[in-house]
MARKOLMI-808788 format. One line per 10 residues: number of its first residue (from 1); for each residue x, y, z of C-alpha. Coordinates in Angstrom, 3 decimals, decimal comma. Layout:
! MARKOLMI-808788
NUM) X Y Z  ... .
This chain:
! MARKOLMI-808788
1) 0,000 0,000 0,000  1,250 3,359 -0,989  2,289 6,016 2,194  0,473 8,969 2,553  2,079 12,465 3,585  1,227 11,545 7,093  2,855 8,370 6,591  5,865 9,892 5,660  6,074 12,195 8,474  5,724 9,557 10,844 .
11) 8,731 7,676 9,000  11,035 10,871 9,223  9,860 11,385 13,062  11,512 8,632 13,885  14,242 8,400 11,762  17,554 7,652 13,819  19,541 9,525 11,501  17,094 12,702 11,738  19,213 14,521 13,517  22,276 14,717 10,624 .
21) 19,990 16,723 9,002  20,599 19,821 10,986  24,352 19,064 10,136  23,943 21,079 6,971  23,092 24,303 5,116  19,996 23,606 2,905  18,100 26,417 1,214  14,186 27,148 2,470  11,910 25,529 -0,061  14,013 23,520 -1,453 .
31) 14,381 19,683 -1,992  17,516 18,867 -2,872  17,976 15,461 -5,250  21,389 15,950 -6,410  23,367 15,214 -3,814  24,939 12,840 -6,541  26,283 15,339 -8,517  27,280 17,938 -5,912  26,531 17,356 -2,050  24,572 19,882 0,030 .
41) 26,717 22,265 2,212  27,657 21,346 5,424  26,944 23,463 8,162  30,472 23,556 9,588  32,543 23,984 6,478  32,239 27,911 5,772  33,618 29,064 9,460  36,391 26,049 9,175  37,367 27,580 5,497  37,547 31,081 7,513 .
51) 39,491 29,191 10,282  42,338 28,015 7,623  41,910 31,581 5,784  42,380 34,004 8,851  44,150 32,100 11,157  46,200 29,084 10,230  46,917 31,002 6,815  46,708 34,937 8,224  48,457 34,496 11,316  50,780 31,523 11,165 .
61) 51,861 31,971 7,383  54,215 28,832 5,809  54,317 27,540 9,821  50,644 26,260 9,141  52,120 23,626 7,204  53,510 22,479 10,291  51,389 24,132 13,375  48,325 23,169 11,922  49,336 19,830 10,274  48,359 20,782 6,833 .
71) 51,538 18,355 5,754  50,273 15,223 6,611  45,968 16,614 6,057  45,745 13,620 2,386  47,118 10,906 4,979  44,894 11,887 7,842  41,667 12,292 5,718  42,513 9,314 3,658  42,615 7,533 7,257  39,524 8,961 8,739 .
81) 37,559 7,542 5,218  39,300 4,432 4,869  36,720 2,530 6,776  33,647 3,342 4,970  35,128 1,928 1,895  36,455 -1,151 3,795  40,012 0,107 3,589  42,829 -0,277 6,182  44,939 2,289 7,815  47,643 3,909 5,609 .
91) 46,020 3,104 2,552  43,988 6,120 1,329  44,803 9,684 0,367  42,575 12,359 -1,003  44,620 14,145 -3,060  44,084 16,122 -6,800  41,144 14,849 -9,014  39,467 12,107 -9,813  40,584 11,653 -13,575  44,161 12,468 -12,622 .
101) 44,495 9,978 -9,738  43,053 7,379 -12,298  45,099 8,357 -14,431  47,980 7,249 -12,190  46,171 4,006 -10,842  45,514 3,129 -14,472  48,950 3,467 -15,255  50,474 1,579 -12,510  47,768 -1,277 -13,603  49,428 -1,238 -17,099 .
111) 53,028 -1,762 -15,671  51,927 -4,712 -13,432  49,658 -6,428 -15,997  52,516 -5,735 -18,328  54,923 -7,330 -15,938  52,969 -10,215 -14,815  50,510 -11,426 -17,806  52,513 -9,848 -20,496  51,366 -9,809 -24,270  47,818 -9,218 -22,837 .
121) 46,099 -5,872 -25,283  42,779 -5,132 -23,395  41,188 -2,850 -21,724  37,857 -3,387 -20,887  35,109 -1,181 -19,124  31,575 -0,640 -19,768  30,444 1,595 -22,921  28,382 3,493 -20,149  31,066 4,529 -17,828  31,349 8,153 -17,347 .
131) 32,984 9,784 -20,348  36,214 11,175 -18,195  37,007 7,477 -17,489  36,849 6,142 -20,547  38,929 9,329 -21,387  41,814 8,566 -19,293  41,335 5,246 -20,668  42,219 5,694 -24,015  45,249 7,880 -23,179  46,542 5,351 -21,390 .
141) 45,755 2,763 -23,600  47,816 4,567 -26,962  50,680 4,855 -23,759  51,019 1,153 -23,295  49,773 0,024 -26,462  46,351 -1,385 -25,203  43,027 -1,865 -27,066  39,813 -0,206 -24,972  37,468 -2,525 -25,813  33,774 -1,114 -24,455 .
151) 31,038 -3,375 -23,583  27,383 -3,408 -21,973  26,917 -4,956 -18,490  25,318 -8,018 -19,837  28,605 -8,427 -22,313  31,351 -7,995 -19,286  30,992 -11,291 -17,781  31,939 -13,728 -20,957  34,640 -10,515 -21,737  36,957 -11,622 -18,793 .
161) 39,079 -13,450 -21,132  42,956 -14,467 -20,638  43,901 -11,831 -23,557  42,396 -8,609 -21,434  45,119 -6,758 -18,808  42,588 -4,703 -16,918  39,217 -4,249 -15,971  37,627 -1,001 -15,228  34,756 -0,168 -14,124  32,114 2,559 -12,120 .
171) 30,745 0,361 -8,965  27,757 2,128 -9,648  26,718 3,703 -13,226  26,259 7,604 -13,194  23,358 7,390 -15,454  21,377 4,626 -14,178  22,514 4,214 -10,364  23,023 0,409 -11,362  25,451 -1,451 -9,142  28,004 -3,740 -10,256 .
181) 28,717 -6,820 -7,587  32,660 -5,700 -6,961  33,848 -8,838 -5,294  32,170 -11,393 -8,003  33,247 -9,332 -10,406  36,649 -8,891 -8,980  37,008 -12,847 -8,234  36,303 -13,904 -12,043  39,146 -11,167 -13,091  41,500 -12,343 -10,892 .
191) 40,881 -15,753 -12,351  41,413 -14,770 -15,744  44,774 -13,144 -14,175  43,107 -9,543 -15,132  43,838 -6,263 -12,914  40,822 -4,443 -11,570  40,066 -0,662 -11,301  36,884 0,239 -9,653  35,359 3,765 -9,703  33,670 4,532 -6,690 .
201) 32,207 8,314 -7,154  28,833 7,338 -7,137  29,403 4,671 -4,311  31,700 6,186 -1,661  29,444 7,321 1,287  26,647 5,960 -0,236  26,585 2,027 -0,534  28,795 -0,604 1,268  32,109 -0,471 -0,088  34,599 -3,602 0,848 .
211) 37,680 -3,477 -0,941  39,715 -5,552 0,590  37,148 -7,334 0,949  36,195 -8,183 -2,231  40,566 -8,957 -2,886  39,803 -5,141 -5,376  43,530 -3,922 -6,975  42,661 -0,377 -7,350  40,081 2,654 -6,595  39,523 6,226 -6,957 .
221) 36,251 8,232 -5,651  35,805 11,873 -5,688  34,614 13,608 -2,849  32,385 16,493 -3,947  29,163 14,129 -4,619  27,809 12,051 -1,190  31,065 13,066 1,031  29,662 16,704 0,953  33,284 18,255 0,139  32,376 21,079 -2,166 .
231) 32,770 21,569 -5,799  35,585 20,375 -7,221  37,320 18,520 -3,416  40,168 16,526 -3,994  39,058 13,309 -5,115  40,910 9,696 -2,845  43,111 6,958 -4,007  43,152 3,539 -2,687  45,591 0,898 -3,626  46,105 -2,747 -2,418 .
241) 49,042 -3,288 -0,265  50,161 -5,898 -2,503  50,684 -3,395 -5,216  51,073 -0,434 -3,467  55,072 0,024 -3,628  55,785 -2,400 -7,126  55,670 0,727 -9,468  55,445 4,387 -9,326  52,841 6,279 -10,423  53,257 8,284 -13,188 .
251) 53,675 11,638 -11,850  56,297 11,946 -9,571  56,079 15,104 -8,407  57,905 15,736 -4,927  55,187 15,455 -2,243  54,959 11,897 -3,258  58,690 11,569 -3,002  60,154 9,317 0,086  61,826 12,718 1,675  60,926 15,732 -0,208 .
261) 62,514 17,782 1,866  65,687 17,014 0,753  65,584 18,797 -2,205  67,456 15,884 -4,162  67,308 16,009 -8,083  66,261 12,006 -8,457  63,186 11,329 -7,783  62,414 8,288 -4,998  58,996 7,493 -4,349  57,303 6,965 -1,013 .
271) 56,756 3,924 0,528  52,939 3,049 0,561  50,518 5,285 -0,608  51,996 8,400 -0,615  53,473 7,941 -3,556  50,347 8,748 -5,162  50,255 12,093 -4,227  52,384 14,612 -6,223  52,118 18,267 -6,343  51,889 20,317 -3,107 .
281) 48,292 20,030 -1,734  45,046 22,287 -2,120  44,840 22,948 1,733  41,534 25,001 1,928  39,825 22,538 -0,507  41,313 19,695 2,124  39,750 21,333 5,385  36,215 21,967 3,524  36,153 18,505 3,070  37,151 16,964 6,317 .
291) 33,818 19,122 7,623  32,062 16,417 5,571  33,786 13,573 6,855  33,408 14,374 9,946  29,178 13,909 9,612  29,829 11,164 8,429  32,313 10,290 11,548  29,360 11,273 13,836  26,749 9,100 11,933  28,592 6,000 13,388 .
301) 26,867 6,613 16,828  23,672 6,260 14,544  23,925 3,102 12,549  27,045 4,306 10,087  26,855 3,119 6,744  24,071 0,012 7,753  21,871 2,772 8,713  22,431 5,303 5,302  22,193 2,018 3,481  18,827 1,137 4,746 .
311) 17,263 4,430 4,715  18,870 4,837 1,124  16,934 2,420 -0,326  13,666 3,122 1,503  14,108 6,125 -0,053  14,358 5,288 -3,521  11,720 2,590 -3,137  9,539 4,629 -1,590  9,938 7,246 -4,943  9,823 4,363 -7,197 .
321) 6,494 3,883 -5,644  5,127 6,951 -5,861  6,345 8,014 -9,273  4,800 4,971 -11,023  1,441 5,626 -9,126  1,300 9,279 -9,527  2,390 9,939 -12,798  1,304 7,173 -15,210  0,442 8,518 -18,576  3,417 10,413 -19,294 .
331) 5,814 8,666 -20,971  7,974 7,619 -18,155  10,239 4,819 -17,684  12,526 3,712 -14,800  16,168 2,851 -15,824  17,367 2,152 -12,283  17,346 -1,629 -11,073  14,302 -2,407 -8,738  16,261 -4,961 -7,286  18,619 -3,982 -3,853 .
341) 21,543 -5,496 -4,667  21,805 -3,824 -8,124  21,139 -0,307 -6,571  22,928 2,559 -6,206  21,431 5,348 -4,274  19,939 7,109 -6,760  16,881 6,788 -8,969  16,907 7,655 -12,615  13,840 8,051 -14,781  13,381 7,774 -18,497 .
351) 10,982 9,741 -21,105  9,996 8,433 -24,306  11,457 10,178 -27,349  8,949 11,996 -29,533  7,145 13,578 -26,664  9,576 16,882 -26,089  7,677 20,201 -27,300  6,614 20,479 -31,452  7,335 16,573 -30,995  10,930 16,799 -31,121 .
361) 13,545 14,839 -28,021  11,785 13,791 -25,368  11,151 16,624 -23,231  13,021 15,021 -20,214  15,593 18,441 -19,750  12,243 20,772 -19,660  10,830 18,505 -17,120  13,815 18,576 -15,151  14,246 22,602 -15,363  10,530 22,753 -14,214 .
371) 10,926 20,761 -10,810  14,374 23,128 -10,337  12,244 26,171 -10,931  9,564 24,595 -8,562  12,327 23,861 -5,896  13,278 20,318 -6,784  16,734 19,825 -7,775  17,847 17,157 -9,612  19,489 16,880 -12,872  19,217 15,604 -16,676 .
381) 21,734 13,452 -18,981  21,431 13,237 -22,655  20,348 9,955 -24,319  21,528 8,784 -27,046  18,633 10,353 -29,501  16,758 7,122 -29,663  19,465 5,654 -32,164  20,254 2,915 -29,104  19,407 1,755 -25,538  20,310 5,051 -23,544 .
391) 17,433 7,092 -23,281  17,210 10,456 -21,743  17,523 10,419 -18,378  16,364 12,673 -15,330  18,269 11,319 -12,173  17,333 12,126 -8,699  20,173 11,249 -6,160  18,721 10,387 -2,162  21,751 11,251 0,385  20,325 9,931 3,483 .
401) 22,227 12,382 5,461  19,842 14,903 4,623  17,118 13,626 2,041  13,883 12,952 4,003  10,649 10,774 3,648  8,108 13,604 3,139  11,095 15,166 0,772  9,993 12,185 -1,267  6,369 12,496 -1,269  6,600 16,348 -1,840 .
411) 9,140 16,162 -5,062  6,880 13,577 -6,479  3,860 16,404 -5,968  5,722 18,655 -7,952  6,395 16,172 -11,015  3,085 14,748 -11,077  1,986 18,943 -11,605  4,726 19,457 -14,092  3,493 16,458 -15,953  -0,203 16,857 -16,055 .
421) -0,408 20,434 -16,005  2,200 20,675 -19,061  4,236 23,640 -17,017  7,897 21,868 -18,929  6,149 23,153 -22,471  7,273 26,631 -21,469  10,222 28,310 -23,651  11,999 28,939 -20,795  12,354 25,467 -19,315  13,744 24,135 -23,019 .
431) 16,673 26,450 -23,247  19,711 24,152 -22,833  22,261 25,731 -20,463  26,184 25,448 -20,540  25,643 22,175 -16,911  22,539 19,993 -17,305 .
């Protein structure tokens, strides 16, 4: 039986992890369903920033790097995260950007699949991995004279062949919030003798994460999406300890060198994971972030990630619900798994093409600009124009942290009145702007 308002009220009065809520800076009147793309401010992070700008930076000058510990700030952060993504002490930093430290993790893959299977030309990863991946892929692949070979999730399985040398892949897809099962997955590789890399953006802070766990090689995240660290936060780096120290990483630059303050010309590389980091370190953008890690520090005394996990998906079930009673009719689909296991924590809806105004797309963008202009933020990716499988999508991210049960009910209100009273037809909601 569907909830009512009241219903949801009730569930969000006794939430446990209610009170995390308050934790952050949201805007009056609005609900906020993008917490996938960029999370929601945190209440502590703009007088922190003003900490490290007036004080640690004002007063103390170049002695913050050492009164205020901004030298060892990737290490510590890297250790204070480690255990929501089932990683160990000393094995995480968060450090420059997500395509650069996969860059580097990439690399390193190459020079140990190189060294151990050699002769193997593959790389594999899913044709619906986020375009900066598959990026990085390719330069790396014309570096080391690799083939990226792209595949759908159905074709991945039969692909782990003896002739592929790595495996990447997005634990769970940006455009469909489908979840790949990283230990099965990683198991079959390993049998084939094939390297994995796992993307975690849309995962980290949001679902179970066990990499050592599931025996993973390598993983990057970013930061900026469910960890709450602000738009553009340095992004983390997690390698196995059984790899960690066989190569360097690509760019050596000297905060990843073993004693940098030496000032030697040659370059000799950490031990452990600090090797991965390389130019000196964005402190401001560090200390934001740790004010977002540290919610989800205090969430621990609430459930930690068992808790998020379980309100996550009675979240998106409960909008899966709703949508597909409330706003029938309309040409919309659901892309997103229905099954647990397979979800991320987001839900993404589909639009038939042909429906958009004058007949033309499929309207999904307008839609999506109506609910922002209505106070419901979420966001739209582009299809493939109907040539293929990949529709339009409008995606709606649920951060538990902050996302509420009568959030749900009220943001499915507002599409069921864009829908049926037509309001996306408007000119204004079907001028594409330069972020979707």
């Amino acid at each position: 039986m569907t909830l009512s308002l009241q219903d949801c009220r009730a569930r969000d009065a006794q939430d446990p992890l209610r009170p995390l809520r308050d934790r952050f800076n949201l805007p009056p009147g609005v609900i906020y369903l993008d917490g996938n793309s960029l999370g929601a401010l945190p209440a502590a992070t703009a007088a922190r920033v003003a900490q490290v700008v007036t004080d640690e930076w004002g007063k103390d000058l170049i002695k913050a790097w050492n009164t205020a510990g901004w030298i060892s700030l990737p290490e510590r952060l890297g250790d204070q995260f480690a255990p929501w993504i089932g990683a160990g002490p000393g094995q995480v930093v968060f450090t420059d950007t997500t395509s650069i430290n996969l860059y580097k993790v990439l690399t390193a893959a190459a020079r140990v699949a190189q060294a151990d299977q050699p002769g193997r030309k593959k790389l594999i990863s899913e044709r619906s991995n986020f375009p900066t991946d598959l990026y990085i892929a390719q330069s790396v692949c014309a570096q080391h004279g690799l083939e990226l070979v792209l595949l759908e999730p159905e074709e991945i399985d039969a692909a782990l062949t003896p002739d592929v040398a790595i495996c990447l892949l997005t634990h769970v897809n940006y455009r469909t919030g489908a979840m790949h099962d990283m230990a099965a997955i990683t198991a079959r590789a390993h049998a084939q003798g094939i390297v994995c890399v796992w993307d975690l953006c849309h995962s980290a802070g949001a679902v179970p994460v066990d990499l050592l766990g599931a025996d993973a090689d390598y993983a990057v995240g970013c930061s900026y999406k469910y960890l709450n660290g602000g738009p553009g936060a340095p992004a983390f780096v997690w390698v196995h300890p059984r790899l960690t120290d066989r190569f360097w990483q690509p760019l050596s630059g000297w905060f990843g060198h073993a004693a940098p303050f030496e000032f030697t010309p040659d370059y000799r590389p950490a031990a452990g994971i600090q090797r991965y980091l390389c130019g000196t370190q964005p402190i401001v953008s560090m200390s934001a972030l740790q004010c977002g890690l540290d919610i989800f520090t205090a969430s621990e005394a609430l459930g930690g990630m068992a808790a998020l996990r379980a309100k996550s998906l009675a979240l998106t079930d409960l909008f899966i619900e709703l949508v597909e009673a409330r706003c029938g009719g309309h040409g919309i689909g659901l892309a997103t798994p229905r099954e647990h296991a397979q979800r991320g924590s987001q839900v993404c809806l589909t639009r038939d093409e042909g429906l958009g105004v004058d007949g033309k797309n499929s309207g999904a963008y307008a839609i999506v600009q109506a609910l922002i202009a209505r106070g419901v933020i979420g966001d739209f990716r582009k299809g493939d124009g109907g040539t293929g499988r990949h529709k339009d999508i409008l995606r709606f991210g649920f951060t538990p942290l902050y996302v509420g049960f009568e959030d749900v009910w009220n943001a499915v209100e507002h599409l069921r009145a864009v829908l049926d009273g037509g309001e996306w037809r408007e000119p204004q909601f079907n001028q594409i702007q330069a972020v979707t």
